[in-house]
C-alpha positions in Angstrom: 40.9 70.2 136.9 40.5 69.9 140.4 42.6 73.0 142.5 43.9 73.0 146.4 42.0 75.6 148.6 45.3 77.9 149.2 48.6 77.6 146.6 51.3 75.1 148.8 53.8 78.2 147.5 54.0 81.7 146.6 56.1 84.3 145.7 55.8 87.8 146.8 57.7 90.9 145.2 58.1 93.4 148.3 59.6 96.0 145.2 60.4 96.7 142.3 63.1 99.3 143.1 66.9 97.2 143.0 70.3 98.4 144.0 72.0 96.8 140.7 71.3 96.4 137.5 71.9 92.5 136.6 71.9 92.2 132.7 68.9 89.4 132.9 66.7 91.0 135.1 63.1 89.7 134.5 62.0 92.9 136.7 64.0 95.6 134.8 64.8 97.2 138.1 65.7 100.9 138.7 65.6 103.5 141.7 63.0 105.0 139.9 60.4 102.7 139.5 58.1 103.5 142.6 56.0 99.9 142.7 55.9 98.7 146.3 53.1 96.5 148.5 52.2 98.5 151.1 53.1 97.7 155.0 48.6 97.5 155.6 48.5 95.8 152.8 51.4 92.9 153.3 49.5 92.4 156.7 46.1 92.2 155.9 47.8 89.8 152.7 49.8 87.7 155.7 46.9 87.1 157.9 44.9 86.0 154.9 47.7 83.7 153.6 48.1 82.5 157.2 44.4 81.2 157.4 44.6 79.8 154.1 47.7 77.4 155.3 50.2 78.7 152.7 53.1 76.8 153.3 56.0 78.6 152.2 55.9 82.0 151.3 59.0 83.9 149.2 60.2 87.2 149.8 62.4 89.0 146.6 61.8 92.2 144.2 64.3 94.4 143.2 65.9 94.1 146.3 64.1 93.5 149.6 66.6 95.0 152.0 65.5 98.5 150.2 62.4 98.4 152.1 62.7 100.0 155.5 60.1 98.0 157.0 61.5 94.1 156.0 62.3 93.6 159.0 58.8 94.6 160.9 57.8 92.1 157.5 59.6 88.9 157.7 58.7 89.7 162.2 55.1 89.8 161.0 55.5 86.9 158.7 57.5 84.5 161.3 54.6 85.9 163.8 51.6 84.4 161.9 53.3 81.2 161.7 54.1 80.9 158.0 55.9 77.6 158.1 58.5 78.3 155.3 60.1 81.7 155.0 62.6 82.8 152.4 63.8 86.2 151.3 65.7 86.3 148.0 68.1 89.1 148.0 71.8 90.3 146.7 73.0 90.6 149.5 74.7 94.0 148.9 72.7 95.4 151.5 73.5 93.4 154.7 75.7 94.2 157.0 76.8 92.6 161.0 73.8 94.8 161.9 71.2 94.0 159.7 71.9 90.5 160.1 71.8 90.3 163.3 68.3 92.3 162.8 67.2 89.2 160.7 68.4 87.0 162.9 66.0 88.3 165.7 63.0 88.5 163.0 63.3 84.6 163.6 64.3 84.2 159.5 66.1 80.9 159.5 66.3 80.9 155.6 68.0 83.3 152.8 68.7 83.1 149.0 71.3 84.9 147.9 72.2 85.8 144.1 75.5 84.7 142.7 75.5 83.9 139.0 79.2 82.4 139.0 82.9 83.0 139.6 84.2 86.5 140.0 84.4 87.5 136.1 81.1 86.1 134.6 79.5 87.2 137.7 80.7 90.8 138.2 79.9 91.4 133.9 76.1 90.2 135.1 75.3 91.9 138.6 78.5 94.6 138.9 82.0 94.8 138.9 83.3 94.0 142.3 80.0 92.5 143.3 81.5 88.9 143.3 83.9 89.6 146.6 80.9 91.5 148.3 78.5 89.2 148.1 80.5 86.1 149.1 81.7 87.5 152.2 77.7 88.2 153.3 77.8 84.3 151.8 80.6 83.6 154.5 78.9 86.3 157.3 75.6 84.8 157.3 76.6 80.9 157.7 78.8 81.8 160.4 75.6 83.4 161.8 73.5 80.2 161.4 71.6 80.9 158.6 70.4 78.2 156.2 72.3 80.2 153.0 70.8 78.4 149.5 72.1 80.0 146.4 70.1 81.3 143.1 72.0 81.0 140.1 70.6 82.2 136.7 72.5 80.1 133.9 73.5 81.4 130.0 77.0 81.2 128.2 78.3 83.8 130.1 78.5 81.6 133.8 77.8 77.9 132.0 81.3 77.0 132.8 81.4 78.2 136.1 78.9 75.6 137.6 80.7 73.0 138.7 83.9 74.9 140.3 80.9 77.7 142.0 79.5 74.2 143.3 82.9 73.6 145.2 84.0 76.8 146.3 79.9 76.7 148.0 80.2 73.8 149.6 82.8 74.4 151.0 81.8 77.3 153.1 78.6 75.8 154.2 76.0 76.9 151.2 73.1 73.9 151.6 72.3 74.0 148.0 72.3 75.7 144.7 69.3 76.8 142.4 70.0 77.0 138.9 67.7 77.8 136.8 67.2 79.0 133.3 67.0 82.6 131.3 64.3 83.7 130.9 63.1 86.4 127.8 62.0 89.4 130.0 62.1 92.1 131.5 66.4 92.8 130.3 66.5 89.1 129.5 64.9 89.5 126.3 68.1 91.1 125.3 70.1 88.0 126.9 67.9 85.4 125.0 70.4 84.8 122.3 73.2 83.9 125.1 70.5 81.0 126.2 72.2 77.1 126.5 71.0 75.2 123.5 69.8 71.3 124.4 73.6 69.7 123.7 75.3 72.3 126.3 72.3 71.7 129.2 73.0 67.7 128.3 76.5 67.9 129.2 76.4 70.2 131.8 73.4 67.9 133.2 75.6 64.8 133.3 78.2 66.7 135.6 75.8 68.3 138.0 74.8 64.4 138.3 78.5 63.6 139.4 78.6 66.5 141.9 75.3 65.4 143.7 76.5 62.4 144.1 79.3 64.3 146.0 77.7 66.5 147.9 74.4 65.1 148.0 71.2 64.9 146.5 70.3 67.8 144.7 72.9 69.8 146.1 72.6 71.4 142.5 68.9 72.0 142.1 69.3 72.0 138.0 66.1 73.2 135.7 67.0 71.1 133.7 63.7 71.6 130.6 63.2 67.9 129.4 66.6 66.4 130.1 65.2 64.1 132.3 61.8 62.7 133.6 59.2 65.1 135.0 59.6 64.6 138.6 57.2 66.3 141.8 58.3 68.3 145.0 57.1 65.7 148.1 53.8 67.8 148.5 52.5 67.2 145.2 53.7 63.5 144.7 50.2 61.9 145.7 48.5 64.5 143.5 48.4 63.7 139.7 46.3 66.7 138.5 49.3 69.1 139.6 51.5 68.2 137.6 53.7 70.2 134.6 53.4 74.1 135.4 52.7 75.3 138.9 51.3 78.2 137.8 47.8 78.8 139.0 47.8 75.7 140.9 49.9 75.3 143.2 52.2 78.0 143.2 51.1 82.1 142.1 53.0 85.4 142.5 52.0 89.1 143.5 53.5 91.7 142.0 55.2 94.6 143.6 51.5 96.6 142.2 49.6 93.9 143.8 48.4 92.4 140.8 48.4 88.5 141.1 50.0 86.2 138.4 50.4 82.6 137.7 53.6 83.4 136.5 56.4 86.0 137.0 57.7 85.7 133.6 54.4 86.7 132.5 53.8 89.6 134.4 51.0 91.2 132.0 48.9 88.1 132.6 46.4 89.1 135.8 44.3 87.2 137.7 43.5 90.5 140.1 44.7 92.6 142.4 45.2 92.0 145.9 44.1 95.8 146.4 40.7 95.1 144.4 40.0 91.8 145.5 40.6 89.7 148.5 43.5 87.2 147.7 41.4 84.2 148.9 38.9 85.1 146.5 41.1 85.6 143.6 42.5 81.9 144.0 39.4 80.3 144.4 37.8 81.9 141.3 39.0 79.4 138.4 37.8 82.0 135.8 41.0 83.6 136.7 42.9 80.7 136.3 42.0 79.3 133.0 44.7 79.1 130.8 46.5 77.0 133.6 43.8 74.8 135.1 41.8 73.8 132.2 43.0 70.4 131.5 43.3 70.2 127.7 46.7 69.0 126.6 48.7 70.2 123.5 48.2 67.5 120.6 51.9 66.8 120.9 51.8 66.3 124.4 49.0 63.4 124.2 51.4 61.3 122.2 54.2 61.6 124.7 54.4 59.2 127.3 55.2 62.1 130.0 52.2 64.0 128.7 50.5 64.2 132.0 53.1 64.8 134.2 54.7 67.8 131.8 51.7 69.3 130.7 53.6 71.2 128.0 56.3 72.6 129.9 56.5 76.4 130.5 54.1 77.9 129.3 56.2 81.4 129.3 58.5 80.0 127.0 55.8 79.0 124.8 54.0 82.7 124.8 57.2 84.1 124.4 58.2 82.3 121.3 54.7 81.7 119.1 52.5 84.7 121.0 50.5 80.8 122.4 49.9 78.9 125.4 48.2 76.0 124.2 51.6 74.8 122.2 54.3 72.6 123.8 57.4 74.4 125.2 60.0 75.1 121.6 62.7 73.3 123.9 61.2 70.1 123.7 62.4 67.3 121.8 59.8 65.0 122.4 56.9 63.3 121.8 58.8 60.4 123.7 57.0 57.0 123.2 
């Protein structure tokens, strides 16, 4: 399978340390866990991401704003020209001060966490955390800031979507991510509050109504095989990237500076940045095989979006059968 010369995207994990304790996180963050990517290192990672043409690069952990030196980072980073820049944080940490820090770093982009309305939120990431973190919401527009929201769904918030979505919109959020649980790190004791196919199908047809409000995609929904595999505009010319981004056009580094196709699948290494030159660990596909070797699931070659899903996530599938070569468990198909 053919593979670009740099990943378009990538996430980075600045820490592992986290000023919460969120019920699902895929981390399992504490004060005391120590893991952290040097200030050298993020530089000499930077320049080499810069040369490769990375496109957009995304900053979260734990919790980013732990770090002493993210501003001096996100400087750097804005510096070398990284065209898209995003830090994924709580927000719990900001204040008129260190935003108006970030502002001068040249950031034009933040995520911030809110996984629903004030009750299903504040049982997930804190009690009182809802308030807090909606008035950085509210600080941080004012300020200018292109403010996206990351939204992890389960039972607990499912119901919350749609009234979130106003409350948002209203005060200027540009869009909101929603994505799915995922069984790691804490989440594995979360799993069993995971939507089943009929609730994602009816929440999918009302996240439809309020795009068509606010916009397309206003509601970026993960929606896992409720409706056709579709491409960002980067990859739509480019067939063989299609299904998981892992390992092809998208990788992580870890807070340890091992490098993963995956975050979910943390324990699955394609190096370390402190080894091995980044470049060099992309460009090696023996690192890379159980994403880009082209071999479908037998399933998948039945199904008529067997190319463009690929199997789906392949964490889900090595979560639930110990595999990666079988098909995602949430999928309904082969569709004909």
């Amino acid at each position: 399978m053919n593979t670009f010369s740099a990943p378009i995207y990538m996430g980075i994990d600045l820490t592992e340390r986290c000023n919460l304790r969120c019920i699902h996180c895929r981390v399992s963050t504490s004060t005391k866990k120590t893991n952290e990517i040097s200030l050298k290192k993020l530089r000499e990672l930077i320049d080499t991401l810069s040369k490769m043409k990375v496109i957009q690069i995304i900053y979260s952990g734990g919790e980013p704003f732990l770090r002493k030196d993210i501003f001096e980072i996100l400087s750097y980073s804005v510096k070398k020209g990284i065209p898209d820049l995003i830090v994924v944080t709580n927000g719990l940490l900001l204040n008129d001060e260190k935003i108006s820090k970030l502002k001068k770093t040249g950031m034009k982009k933040i995520t911030i966490s809110l996984d629903g309305l004030e009750e299903s939120h504040d049982i997930i990431r804190g009690k009182g955390t809802f308030k807090r973190t909606l008035d950085i919401i509210k600080r941080l527009v004012k300020e200018g800031f292109e403010v996206k929201v990351t939204m992890t769904l389960n039972k607990l918030n499912k119901n919350d979507v749609l009234q979130l979505s106003v409350l948002l919109n209203m005060i200027g959020v540009k869009r909101i991510n929603v994505g799915n649980l995922m069984p790691c790190g804490r989440g594995k004791d979360l799993w069993d509050q995971s939507l089943d196919f009929k609730e994602k199908y009816e929440l999918f047809n009302k996240i439809k109504k309020v795009n068509n409000k606010y916009g397309e995609n206003f509601i970026n929904f993960e929606s896992s095989f409720l409706s056709e595999p579709r491409l960002s505009k980067s990859e739509q010319k480019i067939a063989s990237f299609l299904g998981c981004r892992g390992g092809r056009t998208y990788c992580a580094i870890l807070a340890n500076g091992d490098v993963v196709a995956c975050k979910m699948l943390p324990h699955v290494v394609a190096g370390n940045i402190y080894k091995t030159n980044f470049s060099k660990i992309w460009k090696d596909d023996k690192n890379w095989k159980i994403w880009r070797e082209g071999k479908l699931p037998k399933k998948c070659r039945l199904c008529k979006y067997g190319e463009a899903c690929r199997g789906g996530c392949k964490a889900i599938s090595f979560y639930k059968y110990g595999r990666f070569d079988v098909p995602d468990p949430r999928c309904i198909g082969p569709f004909t």
